[in-house]
C-alpha positions, 0 to 999 in steps of 0.5 A: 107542815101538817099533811095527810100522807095518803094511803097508796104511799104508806102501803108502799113504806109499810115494810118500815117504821113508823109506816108499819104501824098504820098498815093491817095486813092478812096471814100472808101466803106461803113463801115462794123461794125468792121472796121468804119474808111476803106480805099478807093482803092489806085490810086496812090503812090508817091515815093519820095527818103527820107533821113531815120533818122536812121536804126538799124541792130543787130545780129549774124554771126556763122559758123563752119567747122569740117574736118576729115582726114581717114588717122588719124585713120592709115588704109590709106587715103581714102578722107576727109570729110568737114562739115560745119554749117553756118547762121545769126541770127537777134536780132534787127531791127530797122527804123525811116523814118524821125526825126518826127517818132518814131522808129519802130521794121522790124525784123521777118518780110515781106519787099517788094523788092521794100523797097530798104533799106533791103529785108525781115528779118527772125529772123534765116537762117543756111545752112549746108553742108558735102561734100567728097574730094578723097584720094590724089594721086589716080584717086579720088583726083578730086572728090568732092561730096557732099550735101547743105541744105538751111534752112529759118526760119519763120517771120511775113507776112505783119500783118499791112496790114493784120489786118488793123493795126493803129500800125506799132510796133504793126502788129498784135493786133493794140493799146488797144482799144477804148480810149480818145485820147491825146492833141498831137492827131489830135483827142484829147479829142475823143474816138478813137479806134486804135486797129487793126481791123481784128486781126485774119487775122495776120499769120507768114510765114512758114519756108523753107527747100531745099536740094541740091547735087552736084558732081565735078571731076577735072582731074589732069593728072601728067606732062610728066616726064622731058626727056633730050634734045640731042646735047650738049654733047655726054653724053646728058649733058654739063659741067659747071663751078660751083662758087669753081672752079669745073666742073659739068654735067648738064643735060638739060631737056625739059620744055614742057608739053602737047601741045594743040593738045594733048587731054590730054591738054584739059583734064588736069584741066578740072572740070565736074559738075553734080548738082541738086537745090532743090532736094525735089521740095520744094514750096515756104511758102505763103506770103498773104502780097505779092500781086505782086506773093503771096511769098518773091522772096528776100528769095526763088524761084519758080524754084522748082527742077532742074538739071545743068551740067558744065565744067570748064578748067583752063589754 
């Protein structure tokens, strides 16, 4: 699997192989006490497309949908109501970029848009819905109302660049602290300190809640009640030979329907829409790890509240 794997997620692993090696830093600055080991400023990023050893993704889709019929209850029809429930829910998330690496834990967390194998992974996202159809045969029987509420749950913001983190499967605290280094480090024998430096910095994304509403209303004009076409007999029928030998009168009917000069052919099977996303003028949670906007574009939107309208005719 060839994929590009953007450069905000090499940044945030370029304190480890083989990210290292696309990443060219500055002199960095003087180290502070709590952090004897800081990076220089980034001046360049190479992007290379990388066959990524292996990804695993695990999880579940549910949805249910309940509909309630009026007329069950015996006191007429008057519409239906149709709920429904939806969402995802990630259990395991997985990435090895290369065979030499070890595989490491993306779910619950920020991704940049530019980590072109996946966007951002909270572990719960749902929408609920309830929307009314009118009773059939009366002037209701196109419309259609109703109410969409899109729910996000929170997940980690960008901890490894966050805290400072050595640890990619360990965003937020980093290893455990100064230690003797083992034969396979190129600081075997040393004491190094691979804890994160900054760990109170590590934050999560606050969830995200919008609300949208909707009408529709459909025109359903009945058809033209079928008249007879004169001139085949004096009755307005004709007589036919059926297959047993018997005659029968059959009575022609005109096949048209609203001519296109007809305004009740550009009405009939015309949808008008009137909606509103948003409806709350909910902001998007902050994303400290997004340096590019400061929120996740894969998962919300700065549009805030706004109204459309739509009309729709079908031929």
């Amino acid at each position: 699997m060839w994929r590009t794997l953007g450069a905000q997620f090499i940044i945030q692993n370029s304190n480890r192989a083989p990210f290292d090696a696309f990443v060219t830093r500055a002199a960095p600055p003087p180290p502070p006490p709590q952090n004897p080991h800081p990076f220089g400023p980034v001046i360049l990023v190479q992007d290379p497309s990388e066959n990524i050893a292996g990804a695993i993704f695990e999880g579940l889709d549910y949805e249910a949908i309940y509909v309630l019929d009026s007329s069950i209850f015996g006191h007429g029809d008057f519409g239906r109501l149709t709920t429904t429930v939806n969402g995802t829910w990630l259990s395991r998330a997985e990435l090895q970029p290369t065979p030499q690496n070890k595989r490491f834990g993306i779910n619950g967390q920020f991704q940049s848009t530019s980590f072109t194998l996946t966007n951002s992974l909270p572990w719960n996202r749902a929408n609920f819905s309830i929307f009314y159809d009118g009773p059939a045969d009366t002037w209701m029987q196109g419309l259609d109302v109703g109410a969409v509420v899109h729910w996000t749950g929170q997940f980690e913001d960008d901890n490894i660049d966050l805290t400072g983190s050595p640890k990619p499967n360990m965003p937020r605290t980093g290893g455990p602290g100064p230690h003797i280094a083992g034969p396979d480090s190129p600081h075997a024998g040393e004491v190094v300190d691979n804890s994160a430096p900054f760990p109170n910095r590590a934050r999560k994304v606050s969830d995200w809640t919008t609300l949208d509403l909707i009408l529709n209303y459909t025109f359903n004009l009945p058809p033209p009640a079928a008249a007879e076409v004169p001139g085949f007999a004096k009755d307005g029928g004709k007589n036919v030979k059926t297959q047993d030998g018997k005659e029968k009168n059959v009575v022609p009917v005109s096949t048209a329907e609203y001519g296109c000069s007809n305004w009740k052919w550009w009405l009939n099977n015309t949808t008008l829409t009137l909606g509103m996303q948003n409806v709350l003028d909910a902001d998007p949670p902050f994303v400290a790890g997004n340096f590019e906007n400061g929120y996740d574009e894969s998962l919300a939107t700065i549009k805030g509240r706004f109204w459309y309208v739509g009309l729709k005719k079908r031929f």
